[in-house]
TIZA-346506 format. One record per residue (C-alpha): residue in three letters; x, y, z. Coordinates in steps of 0.001 Angstrom, whole numbers, padded with zeros to 6 digits, always signed. Example, Ala and Ser with C-alpha at 12.3 -4.5 7.8 and 13.67 -1.06 7.14 Angstrom:
<kolros>
ALA+012300-004500+007800;SER+013670-001060+007140;
</kolros>
This chain:
<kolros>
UNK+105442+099922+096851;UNK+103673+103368+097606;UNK+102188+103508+101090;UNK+098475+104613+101518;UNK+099044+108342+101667;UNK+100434+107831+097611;UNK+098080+105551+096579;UNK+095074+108224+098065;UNK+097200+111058+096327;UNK+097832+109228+092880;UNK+093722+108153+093411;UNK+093077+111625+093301;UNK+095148+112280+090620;UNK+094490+109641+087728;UNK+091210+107183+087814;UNK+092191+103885+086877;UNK+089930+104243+084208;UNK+090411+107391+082175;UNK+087219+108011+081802;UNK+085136+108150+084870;UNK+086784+109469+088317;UNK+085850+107975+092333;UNK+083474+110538+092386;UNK+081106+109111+089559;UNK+082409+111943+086867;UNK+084597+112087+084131;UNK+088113+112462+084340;UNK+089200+115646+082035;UNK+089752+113479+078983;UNK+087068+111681+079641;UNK+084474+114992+079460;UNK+086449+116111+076585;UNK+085455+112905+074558;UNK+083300+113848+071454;UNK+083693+117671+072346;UNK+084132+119564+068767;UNK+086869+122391+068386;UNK+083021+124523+067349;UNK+081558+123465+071079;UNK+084893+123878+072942;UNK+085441+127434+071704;UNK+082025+128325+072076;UNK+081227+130903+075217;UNK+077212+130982+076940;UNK+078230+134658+077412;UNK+080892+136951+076450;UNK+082339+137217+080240;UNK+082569+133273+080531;UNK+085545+130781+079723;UNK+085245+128201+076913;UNK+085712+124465+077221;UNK+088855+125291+075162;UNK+090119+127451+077917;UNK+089553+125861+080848;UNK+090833+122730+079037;UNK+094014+124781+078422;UNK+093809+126208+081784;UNK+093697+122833+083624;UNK+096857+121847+081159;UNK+098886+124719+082362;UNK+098292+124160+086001;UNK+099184+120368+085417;UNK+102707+121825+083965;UNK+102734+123890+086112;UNK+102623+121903+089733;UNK+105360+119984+087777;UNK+107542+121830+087265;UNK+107423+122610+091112;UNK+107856+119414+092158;UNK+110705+119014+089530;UNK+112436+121833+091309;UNK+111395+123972+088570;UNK+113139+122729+085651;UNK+112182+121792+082364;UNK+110522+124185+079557;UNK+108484+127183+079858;UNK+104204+126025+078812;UNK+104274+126386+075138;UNK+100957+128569+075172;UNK+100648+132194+075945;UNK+099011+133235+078057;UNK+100550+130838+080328;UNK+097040+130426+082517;UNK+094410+131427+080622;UNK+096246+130878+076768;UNK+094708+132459+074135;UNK+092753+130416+071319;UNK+094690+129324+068294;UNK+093617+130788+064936;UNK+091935+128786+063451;UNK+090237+127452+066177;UNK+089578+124494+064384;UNK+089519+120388+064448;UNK+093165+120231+064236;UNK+094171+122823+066999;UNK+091461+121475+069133;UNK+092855+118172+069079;UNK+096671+119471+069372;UNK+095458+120973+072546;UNK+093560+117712+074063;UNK+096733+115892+073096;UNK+098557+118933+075393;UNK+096230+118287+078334;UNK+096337+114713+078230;UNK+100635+114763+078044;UNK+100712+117352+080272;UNK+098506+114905+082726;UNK+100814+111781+082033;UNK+104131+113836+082971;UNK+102675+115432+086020;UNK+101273+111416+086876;UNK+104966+110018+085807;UNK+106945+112827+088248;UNK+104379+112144+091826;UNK+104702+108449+091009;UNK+108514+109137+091512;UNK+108236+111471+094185;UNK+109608+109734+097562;UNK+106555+109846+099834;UNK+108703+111303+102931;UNK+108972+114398+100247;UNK+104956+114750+100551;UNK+105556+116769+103891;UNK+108520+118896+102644;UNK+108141+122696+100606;UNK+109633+123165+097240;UNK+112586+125274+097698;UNK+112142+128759+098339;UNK+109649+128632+101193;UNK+106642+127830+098886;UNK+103544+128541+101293;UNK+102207+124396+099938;UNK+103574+120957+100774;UNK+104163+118644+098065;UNK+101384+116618+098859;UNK+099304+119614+099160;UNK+100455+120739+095497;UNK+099250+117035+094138;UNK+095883+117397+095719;UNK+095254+120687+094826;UNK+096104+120133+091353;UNK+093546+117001+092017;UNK+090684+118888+093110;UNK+091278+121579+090658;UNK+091060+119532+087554;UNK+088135+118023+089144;UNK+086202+121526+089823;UNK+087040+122878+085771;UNK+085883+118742+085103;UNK+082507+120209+086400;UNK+082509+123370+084636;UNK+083213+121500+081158;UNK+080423+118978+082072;UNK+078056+122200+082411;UNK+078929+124131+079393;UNK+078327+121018+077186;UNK+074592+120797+079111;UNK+074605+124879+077905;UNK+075968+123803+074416;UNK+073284+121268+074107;UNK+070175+123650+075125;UNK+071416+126662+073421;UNK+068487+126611+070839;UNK+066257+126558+073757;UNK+067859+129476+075148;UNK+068038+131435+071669;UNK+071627+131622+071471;UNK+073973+129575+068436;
</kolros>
């Protein structure tokens, strides 16, 4: 049975719900629900990140803190760019759902490998005097997916108003 401090952690995490998080919004997958692969590439400006790539972005870093609390095992992320991958080509319906299908089994892993992690580990550094706790990794990871969450949730508002603002 996981004690309070896992529970809050794994909270954090994964809603119980998939779709809507303690905080009112959606989870990742949940704001990604309906998105097209035309909407997700889509940038407001040229200087801005895509729903694609922060979708791929919040994917990576979900590998990512894995593989650290693995021990940092296991294979390399199979886009490149590792943080910021570059768009497939096409960028279509197919690639755009390859790469929701990344996020969301990247998500379940990183879920699967806290749910095993002993919670007297939570304190402890990965090896190599890592400046973050375990625990710290899992929340960051937490509030990070939560923060892009936010940015996805605004550039569908954008993607919606775009006529307004005379841009396609």
């Amino acid at each position: 049975m996981a004690t309070v401090g896992m529970e809050l952690l794994l909270w954090n995490l994964q809603s119980r719900g998939e779709r809507r998080h303690w905080h009112g919004g959606p989870t990742p997958l949940g704001a990604l629900r309906g998105v097209s692969a035309d909407e997700a590439a889509w940038r407001p400006t040229p200087r801005r990140k895509s729903i694609w790539e922060l979708t791929l972005h919040i994917a990576y870093w979900n590998h990512r803190v894995r593989r650290r609390l693995e021990g940092g095992a296991g294979p390399r992320f199979p886009r490149s760019p590792a943080n910021f991958p570059a768009l497939p080509e096409p960028a279509d319906d197919r690639a755009w759902s390859r790469d929701v299908a990344l996020l969301k089994a990247e998500h379940e892993q990183l879920v699967e490998v806290v749910r095993a992690l002993p919670e007297r580990r939570l304190s402890e550094r990965p090896a190599g005097g890592r400046r973050w706790t375990y625990g710290e990794l899992v929340l960051g990871v937490a509030a990070h997916d939560i923060y892009h969450t936010g940015q996805i949730q605004s550039l569908k508002r954008l993607w919606q108003e775009r006529p307004l603002l005379g841009r396609s």
